[in-house]
C-alpha positions as CSV (number, residue, x, y, z in Angstrom):
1,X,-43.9,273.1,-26.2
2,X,-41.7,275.5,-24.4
3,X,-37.7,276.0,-25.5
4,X,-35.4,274.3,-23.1
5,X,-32.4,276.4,-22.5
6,X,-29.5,274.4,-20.8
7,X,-27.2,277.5,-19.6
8,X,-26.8,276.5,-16.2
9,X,-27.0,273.4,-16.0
10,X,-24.5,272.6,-18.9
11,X,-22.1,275.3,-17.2
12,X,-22.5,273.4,-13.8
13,X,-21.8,269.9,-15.4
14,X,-18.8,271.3,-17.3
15,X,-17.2,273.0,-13.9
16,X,-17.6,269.2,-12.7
17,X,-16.1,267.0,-15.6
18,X,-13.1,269.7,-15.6
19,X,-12.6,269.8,-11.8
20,X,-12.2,266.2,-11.8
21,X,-9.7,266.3,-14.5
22,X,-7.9,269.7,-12.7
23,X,-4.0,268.7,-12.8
24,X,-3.8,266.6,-15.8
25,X,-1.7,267.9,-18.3
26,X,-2.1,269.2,-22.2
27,X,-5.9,269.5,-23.4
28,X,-7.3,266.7,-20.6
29,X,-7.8,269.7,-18.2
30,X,-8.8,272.7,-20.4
31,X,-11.2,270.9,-23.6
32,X,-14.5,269.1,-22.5
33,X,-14.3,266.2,-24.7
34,X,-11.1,265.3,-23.8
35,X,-11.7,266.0,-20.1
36,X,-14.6,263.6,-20.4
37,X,-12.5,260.4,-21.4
38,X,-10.0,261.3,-19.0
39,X,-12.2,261.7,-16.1
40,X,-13.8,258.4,-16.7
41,X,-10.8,256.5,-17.2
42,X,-9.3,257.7,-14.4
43,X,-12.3,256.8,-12.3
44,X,-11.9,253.3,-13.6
45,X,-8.4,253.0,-12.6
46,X,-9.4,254.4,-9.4
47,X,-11.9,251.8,-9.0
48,X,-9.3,248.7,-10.2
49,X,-6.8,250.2,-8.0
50,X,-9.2,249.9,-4.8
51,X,-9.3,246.1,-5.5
52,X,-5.7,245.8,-6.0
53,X,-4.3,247.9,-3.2
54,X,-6.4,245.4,-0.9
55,X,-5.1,242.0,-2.8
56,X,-1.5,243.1,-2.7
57,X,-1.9,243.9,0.9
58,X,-3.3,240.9,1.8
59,X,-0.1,239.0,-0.3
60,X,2.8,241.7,1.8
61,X,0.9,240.0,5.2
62,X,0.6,236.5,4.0
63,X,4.8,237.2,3.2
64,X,5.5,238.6,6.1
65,X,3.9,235.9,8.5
66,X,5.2,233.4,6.1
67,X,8.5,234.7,6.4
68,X,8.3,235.1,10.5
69,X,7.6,231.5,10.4
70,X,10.5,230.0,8.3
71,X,12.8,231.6,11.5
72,X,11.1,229.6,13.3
73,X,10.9,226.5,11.0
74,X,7.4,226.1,10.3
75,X,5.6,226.7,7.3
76,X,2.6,229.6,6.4
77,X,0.1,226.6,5.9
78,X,0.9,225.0,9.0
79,X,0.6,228.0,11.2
80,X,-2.6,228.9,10.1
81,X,-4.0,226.0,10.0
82,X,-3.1,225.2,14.0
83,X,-4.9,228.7,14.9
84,X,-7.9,227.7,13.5
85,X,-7.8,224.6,15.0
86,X,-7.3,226.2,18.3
87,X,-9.5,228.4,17.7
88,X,-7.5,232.3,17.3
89,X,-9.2,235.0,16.3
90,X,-6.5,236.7,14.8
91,X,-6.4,238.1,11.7
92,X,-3.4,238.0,9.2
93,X,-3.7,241.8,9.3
94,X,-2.9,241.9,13.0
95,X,-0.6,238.7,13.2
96,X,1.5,239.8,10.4
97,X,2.1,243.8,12.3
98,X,3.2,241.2,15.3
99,X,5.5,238.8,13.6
100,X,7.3,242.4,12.3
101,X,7.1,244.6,15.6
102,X,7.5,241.9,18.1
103,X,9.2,238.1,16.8
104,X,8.8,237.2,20.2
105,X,4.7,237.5,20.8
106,X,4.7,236.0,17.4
107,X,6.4,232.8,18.6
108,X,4.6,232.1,21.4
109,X,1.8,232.5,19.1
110,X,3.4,230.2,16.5
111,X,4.0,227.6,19.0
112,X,1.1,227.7,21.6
């Protein structure tokens, strides 16, 4: 059975794990084994922070209509629940960028 020599390839997967960890400070971006655990934590955290950044988001818009609609003296629930009754396809994405840019769209929404 031939000898299996692993120059390159170890080389190339090295250049990697230490390219991922390039700006991270003390032994995390120079020593492999270090650079290892640090590169796959911080793709975990990357990963976690994906899911949050979406869940906090979706919290700042439900805040932002809910607070649009207290001016007017209605509730979150309330207004959301008459758009789907009546049938508006607008997402709270889109109606919370109107209740910030333009209070007036957003009450004619509110109260149609």
């Amino acid at each position: 059975m031939p000898r299996v020599k692993r120059g390159t390839h170890r080389i190339k997967r090295r250049k990697n794990i230490l390219a991922r960890t390039k700006g991270m400070m003390w032994g995390r971006k120079s020593k492999i084994t270090l650079a290892k655990v640090a590169a796959t934590k911080a793709g975990v955290n990357a990963y976690v922070g994906r899911k949050l950044k979406k869940r906090n988001n979706r919290r700042l818009q439900q805040t932002r209509i809910g607070a649009a609609a207290k001016v007017l003296g209605l509730k979150y629930s309330t207004i959301i629940s008459d758009l789907k009754k009546k049938n508006v396809a607008l997402d709270r994405k889109s109606l919370s960028e109107i209740a910030r840019l333009y209070p007036a769209v957003f009450e004619k929404i509110a109260k149609a």
